[in-house]
C-alpha positions as CSV (number, residue, x, y, z in Angstrom):
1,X,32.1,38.9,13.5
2,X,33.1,35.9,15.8
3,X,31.2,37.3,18.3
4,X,28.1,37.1,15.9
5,X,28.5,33.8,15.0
6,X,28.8,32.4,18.4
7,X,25.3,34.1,19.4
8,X,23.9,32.6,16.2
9,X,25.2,29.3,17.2
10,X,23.5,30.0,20.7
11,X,20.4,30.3,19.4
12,X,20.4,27.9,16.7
13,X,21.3,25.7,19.6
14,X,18.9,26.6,22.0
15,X,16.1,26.3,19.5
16,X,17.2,22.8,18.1
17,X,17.1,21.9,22.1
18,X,13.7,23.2,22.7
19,X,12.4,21.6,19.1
20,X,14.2,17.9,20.7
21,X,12.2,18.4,23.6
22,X,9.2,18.7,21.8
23,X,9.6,16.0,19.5
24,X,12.0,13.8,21.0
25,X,9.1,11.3,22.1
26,X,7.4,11.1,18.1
27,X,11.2,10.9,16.8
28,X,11.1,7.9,19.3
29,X,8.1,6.9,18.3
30,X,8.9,6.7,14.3
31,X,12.3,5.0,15.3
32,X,10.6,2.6,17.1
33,X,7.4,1.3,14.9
34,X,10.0,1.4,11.8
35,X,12.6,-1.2,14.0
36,X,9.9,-3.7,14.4
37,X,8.9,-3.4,10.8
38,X,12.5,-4.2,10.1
39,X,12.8,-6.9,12.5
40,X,10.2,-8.5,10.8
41,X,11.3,-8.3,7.4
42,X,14.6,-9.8,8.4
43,X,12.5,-12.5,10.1
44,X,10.6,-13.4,7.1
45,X,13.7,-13.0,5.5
46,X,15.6,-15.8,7.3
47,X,11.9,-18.1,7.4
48,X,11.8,-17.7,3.4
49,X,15.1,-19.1,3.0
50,X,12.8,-22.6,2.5
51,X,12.6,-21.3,-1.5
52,X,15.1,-21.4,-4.0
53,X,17.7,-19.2,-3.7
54,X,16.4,-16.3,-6.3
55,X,12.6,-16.6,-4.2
56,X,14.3,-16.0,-0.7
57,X,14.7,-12.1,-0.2
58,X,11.6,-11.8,1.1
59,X,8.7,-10.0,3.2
60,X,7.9,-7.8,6.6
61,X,5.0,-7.6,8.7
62,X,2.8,-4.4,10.0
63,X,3.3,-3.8,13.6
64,X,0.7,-2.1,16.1
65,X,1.1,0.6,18.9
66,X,-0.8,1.7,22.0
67,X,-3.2,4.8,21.4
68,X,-2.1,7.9,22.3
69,X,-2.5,11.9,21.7
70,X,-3.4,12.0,18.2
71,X,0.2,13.3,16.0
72,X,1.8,11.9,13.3
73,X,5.5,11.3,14.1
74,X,6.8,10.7,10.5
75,X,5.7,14.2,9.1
76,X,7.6,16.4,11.4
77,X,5.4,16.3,14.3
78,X,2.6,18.2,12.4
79,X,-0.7,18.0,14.0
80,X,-3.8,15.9,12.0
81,X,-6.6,18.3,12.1
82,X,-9.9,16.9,14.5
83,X,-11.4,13.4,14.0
84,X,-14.5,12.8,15.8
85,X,-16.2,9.6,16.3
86,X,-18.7,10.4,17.1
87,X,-21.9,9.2,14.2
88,X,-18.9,7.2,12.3
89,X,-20.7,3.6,11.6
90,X,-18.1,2.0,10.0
91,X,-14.5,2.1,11.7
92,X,-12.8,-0.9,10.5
93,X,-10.4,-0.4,7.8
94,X,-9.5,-3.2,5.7
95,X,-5.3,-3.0,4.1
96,X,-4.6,-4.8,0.6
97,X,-1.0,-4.0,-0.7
98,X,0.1,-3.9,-4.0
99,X,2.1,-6.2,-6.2
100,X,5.2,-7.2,-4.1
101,X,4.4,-5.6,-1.2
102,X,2.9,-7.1,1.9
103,X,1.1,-6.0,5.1
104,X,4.3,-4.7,6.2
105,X,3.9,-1.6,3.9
106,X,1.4,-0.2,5.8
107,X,2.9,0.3,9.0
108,X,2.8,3.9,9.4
109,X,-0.7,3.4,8.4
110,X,-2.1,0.9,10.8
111,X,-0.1,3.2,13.9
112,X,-2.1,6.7,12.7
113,X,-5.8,4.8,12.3
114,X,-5.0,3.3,15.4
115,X,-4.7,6.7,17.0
116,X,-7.3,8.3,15.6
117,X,-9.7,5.3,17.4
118,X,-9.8,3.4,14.4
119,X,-9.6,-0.5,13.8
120,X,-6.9,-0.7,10.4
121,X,-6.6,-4.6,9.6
122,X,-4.0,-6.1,7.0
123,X,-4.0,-8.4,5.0
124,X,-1.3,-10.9,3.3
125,X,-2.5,-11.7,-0.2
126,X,-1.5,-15.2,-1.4
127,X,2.5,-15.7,-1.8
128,X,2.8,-12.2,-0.3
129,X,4.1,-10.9,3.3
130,X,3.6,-13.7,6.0
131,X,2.0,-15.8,3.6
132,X,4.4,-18.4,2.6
133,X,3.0,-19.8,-0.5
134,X,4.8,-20.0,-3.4
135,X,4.1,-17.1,-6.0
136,X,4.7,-19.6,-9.1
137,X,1.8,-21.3,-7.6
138,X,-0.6,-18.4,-7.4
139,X,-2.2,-18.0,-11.3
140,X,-5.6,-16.9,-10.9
141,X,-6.7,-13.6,-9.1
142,X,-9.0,-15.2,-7.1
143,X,-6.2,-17.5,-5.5
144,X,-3.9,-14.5,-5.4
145,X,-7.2,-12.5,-3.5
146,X,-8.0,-15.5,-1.1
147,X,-7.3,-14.1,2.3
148,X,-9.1,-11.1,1.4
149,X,-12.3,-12.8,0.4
150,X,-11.8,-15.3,3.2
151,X,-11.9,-12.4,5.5
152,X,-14.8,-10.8,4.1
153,X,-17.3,-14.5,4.5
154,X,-15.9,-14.6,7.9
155,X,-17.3,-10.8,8.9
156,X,-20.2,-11.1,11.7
157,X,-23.4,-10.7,9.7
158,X,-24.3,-6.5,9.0
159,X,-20.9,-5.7,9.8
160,X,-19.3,-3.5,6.9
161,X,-15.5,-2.5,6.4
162,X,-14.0,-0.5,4.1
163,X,-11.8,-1.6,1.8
164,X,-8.3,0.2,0.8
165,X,-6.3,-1.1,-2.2
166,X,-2.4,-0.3,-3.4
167,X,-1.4,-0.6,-6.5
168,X,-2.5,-4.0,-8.1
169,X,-4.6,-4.3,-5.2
170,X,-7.0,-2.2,-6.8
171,X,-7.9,-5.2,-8.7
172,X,-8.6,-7.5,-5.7
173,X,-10.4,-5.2,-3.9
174,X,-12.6,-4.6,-7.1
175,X,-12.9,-8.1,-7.1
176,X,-14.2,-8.6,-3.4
177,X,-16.9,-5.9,-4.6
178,X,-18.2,-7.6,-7.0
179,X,-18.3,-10.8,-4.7
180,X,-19.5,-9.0,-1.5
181,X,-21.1,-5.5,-1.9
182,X,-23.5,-6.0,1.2
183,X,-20.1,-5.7,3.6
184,X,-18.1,-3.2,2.0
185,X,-19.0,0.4,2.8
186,X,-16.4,2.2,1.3
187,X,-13.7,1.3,-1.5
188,X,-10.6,3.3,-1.7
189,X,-8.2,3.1,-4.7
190,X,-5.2,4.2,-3.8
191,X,-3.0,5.3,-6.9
192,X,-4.4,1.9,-7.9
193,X,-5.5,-0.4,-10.7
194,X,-8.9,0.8,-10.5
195,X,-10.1,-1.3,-13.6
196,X,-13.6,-1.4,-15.7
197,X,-15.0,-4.7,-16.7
198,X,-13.2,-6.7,-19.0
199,X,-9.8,-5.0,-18.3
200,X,-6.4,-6.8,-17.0
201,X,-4.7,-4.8,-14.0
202,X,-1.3,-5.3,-16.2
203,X,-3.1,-2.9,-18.5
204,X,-3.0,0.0,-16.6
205,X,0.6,-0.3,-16.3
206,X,1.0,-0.6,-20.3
207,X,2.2,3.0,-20.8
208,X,5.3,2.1,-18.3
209,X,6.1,-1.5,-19.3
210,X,4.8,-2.1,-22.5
211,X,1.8,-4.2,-23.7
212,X,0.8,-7.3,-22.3
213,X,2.0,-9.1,-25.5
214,X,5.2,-7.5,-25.8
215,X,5.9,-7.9,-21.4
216,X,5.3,-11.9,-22.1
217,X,7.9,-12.2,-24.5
218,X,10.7,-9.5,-24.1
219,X,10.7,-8.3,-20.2
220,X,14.3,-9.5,-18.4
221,X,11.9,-9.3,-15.5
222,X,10.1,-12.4,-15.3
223,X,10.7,-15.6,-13.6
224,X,10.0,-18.8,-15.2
225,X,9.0,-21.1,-11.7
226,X,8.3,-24.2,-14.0
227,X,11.1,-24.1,-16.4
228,X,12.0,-22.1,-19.6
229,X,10.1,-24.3,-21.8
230,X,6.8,-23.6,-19.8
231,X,5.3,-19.7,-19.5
232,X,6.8,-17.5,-16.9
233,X,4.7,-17.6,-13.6
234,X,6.1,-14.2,-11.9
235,X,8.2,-11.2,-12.4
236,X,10.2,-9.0,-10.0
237,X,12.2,-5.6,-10.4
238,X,15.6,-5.3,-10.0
239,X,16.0,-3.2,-6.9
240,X,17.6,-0.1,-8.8
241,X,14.3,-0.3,-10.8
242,X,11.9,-0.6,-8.0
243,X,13.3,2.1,-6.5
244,X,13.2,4.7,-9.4
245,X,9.7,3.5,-10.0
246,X,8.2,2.6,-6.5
247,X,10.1,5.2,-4.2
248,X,11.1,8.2,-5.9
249,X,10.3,10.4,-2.9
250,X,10.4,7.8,0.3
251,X,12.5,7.9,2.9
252,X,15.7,5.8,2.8
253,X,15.0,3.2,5.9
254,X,11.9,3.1,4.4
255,X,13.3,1.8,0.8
256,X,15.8,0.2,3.3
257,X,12.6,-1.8,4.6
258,X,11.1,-2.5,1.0
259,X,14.5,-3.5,-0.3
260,X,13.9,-6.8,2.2
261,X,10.4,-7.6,2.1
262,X,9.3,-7.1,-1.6
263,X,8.7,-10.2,-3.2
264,X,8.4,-11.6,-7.0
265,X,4.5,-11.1,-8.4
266,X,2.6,-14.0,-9.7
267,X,1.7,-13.2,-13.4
268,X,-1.6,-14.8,-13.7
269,X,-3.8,-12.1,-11.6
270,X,-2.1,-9.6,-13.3
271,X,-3.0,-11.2,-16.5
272,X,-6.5,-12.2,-15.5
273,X,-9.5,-10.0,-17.2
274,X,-12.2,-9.2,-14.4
275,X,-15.5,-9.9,-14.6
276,X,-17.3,-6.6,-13.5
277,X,-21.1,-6.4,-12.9
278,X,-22.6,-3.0,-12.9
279,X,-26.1,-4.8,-10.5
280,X,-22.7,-5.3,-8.0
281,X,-19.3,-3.7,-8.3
282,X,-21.0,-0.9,-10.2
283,X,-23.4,-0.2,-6.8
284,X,-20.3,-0.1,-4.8
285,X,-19.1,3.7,-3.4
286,X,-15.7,4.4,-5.0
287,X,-12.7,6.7,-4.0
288,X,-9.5,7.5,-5.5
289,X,-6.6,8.7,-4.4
290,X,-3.6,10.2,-6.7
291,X,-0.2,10.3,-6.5
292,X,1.3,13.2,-8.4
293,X,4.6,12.7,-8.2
294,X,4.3,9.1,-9.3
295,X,6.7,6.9,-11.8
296,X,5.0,3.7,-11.8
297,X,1.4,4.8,-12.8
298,X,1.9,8.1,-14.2
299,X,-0.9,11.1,-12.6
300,X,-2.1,11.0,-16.8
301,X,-3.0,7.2,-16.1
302,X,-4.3,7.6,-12.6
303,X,-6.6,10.7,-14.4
304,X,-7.3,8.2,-17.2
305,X,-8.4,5.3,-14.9
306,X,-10.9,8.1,-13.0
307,X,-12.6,9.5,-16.1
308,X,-13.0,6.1,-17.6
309,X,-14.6,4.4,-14.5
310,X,-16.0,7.3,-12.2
311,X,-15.6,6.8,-8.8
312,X,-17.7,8.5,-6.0
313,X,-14.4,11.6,-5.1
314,X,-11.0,11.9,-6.0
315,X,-8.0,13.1,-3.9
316,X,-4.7,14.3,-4.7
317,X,-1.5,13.9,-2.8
318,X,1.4,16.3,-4.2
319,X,4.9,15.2,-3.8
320,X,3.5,11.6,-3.4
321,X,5.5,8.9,-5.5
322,X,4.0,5.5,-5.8
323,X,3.9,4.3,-2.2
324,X,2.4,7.3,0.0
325,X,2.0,5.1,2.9
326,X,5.8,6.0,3.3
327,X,6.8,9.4,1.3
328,X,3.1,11.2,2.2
329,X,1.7,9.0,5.3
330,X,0.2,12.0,6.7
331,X,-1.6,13.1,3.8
332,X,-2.8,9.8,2.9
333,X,-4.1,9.2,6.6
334,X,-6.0,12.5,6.6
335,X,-7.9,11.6,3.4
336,X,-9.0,8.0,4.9
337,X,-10.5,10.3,8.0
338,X,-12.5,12.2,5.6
339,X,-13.4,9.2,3.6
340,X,-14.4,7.7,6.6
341,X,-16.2,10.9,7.5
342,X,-18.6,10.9,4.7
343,X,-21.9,9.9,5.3
């Protein structure tokens, strides 16, 4: 019986020695590209420290990598099947986060498009990430969208991107649709408030936190920036909250990361109705993505949001909670390769 278990042992060992050697360098990879996220969210961590003290835990940043043999390193070394570049007009893929995030989300993200030849660019929305501006500032979605947009007037004439939104970035790239539909070739909702004219992006969420109304005037969540006597400007989770909501199935450095870098939402683009024109926006070529195992928008209000404003295909990502960029970032990257794909 010893005997036995000492030959299993052998083997076991042998094979976990031949499976290091194999994927030692994406292990180093992944332990590498998360480091530098988390540099940078301590970073903007200590450079926040300008706002008062219940503003300062605050935001990463994306990091890039060198090319190399296409692999994804934080799904167990599983190969991505064949991207071809070949015919592909449109490579450049444009990164909103969601409310609280920041660019820094993304970072498994930006390192796979980057492999697969691809040009991912990220963006900061106003009082979010790198971008330092106070969130009790930011009450209309247009201000809260402004980087986006100003990216989008700055694109070299004829050149398109498409656009991927996160959560409440749904609603701003829905907005930049309806202001430039000439340079976006592809929109991607990605478990995301993929709203219809008229609609608030807070409404999407009603199911989970209640109505509009009823968040306004009951939620322990929400920050008052101009004093108690004046409406609240923001609102931020409690970090046990986030994480049963936001990160149900992502990795622990990964909530680790999050845990640093999410900051308070502005209330006013949340609250904002959009004005959706069917001669714009409604021309505009769609995609959704669903997360099934999802807390914060529940797959009934993703399937909701689809049948009520049709998009062009929807995907689903099993086992994905509300941030696949970290619990399903190989799944997620191989439908933005067939997105990209489609003619």
């Amino acid at each position: 019986m010893g005997n036995k278990i000492m030959s299993m042992m052998k083997k076991d060992g042998s094979k976990s020695k031949r499976m290091n050697r194999s994927q030692r360098k994406l292990l180093a990879d992944e332990e590498m590209l998360h480091r530098r996220a988390l540099s940078m969210a301590v970073h903007q961590t200590q450079l926040s420290q300008r706002f008062d003290g219940s503003m300062s835990r605050r935001v990463g940043s994306t990091s890039t990598r060198k090319q190399r043999t296409l692999s994804d390193p934080f799904s167990n070394g599983k190969q991505v099947p064949d991207f071809s570049l070949e015919g592909l007009t449109v490579k450049k893929f444009v990164l909103v986060h969601g409310e609280g995030f920041g660019a820094w989300c993304w970072y498994k993200i930006v390192a796979s498009l980057e492999e697969s030849g691809l040009s991912p660019i990220t963006v900061d929305l106003t009082g979010s990430g790198f971008n330092m501006t106070d969130t009790n500032t930011v009450s209309t979605l247009e201000e809260y969208s402004k980087p986006l947009i100003e990216y989008l007037e700055n694109l070299p004439e004829q050149e398109k991107v498409i656009l991927v939104g996160h959560s409440t970035g749904g609603a701003s790239i829905s907005y930049a649709l309806e202001r430039f539909p000439e340079k976006i070739s592809k929109a991607i909702f990605v478990c995301a408030t993929m709203v219809s004219d008229g609609q608030r992006p807070f409404d999407v969420f009603s199911e989970e936190l209640g109505s509009a109304e009823r968040f306004m005037k009951e939620s322990q969540f929400l920050i008052y920036g101009k004093g108690k006597d004046e409406p609240p400007t923001g609102f931020m989770f409690e970090k046990q909250h986030m994480k049963g909501l936001y990160f149900n199935q992502s990795p622990n450095k990964d909530i680790a990361l999050a845990m640093m870098s999410m900051r308070p939402v502005p209330l006013g683009p949340m609250m904002e109705k959009l004005t959706l024109s069917a001669e714009r926006y409604g021309k505009g070529r769609r995609f959704y993505v669903q997360t099934l195992d999802d807390l914060a928008l529940s797959p009934d209000v993703q399937e909701k949001l689809v049948r009520e404003n049709s998009p062009e295909g929807v995907y689903k990502i099993k086992g994905s909670d509300h941030s696949p960029f970290f619990s399903k970032p190989q799944s997620l990257h191989k439908i933005l390769l067939e997105i990209a794909q489609i003619p």
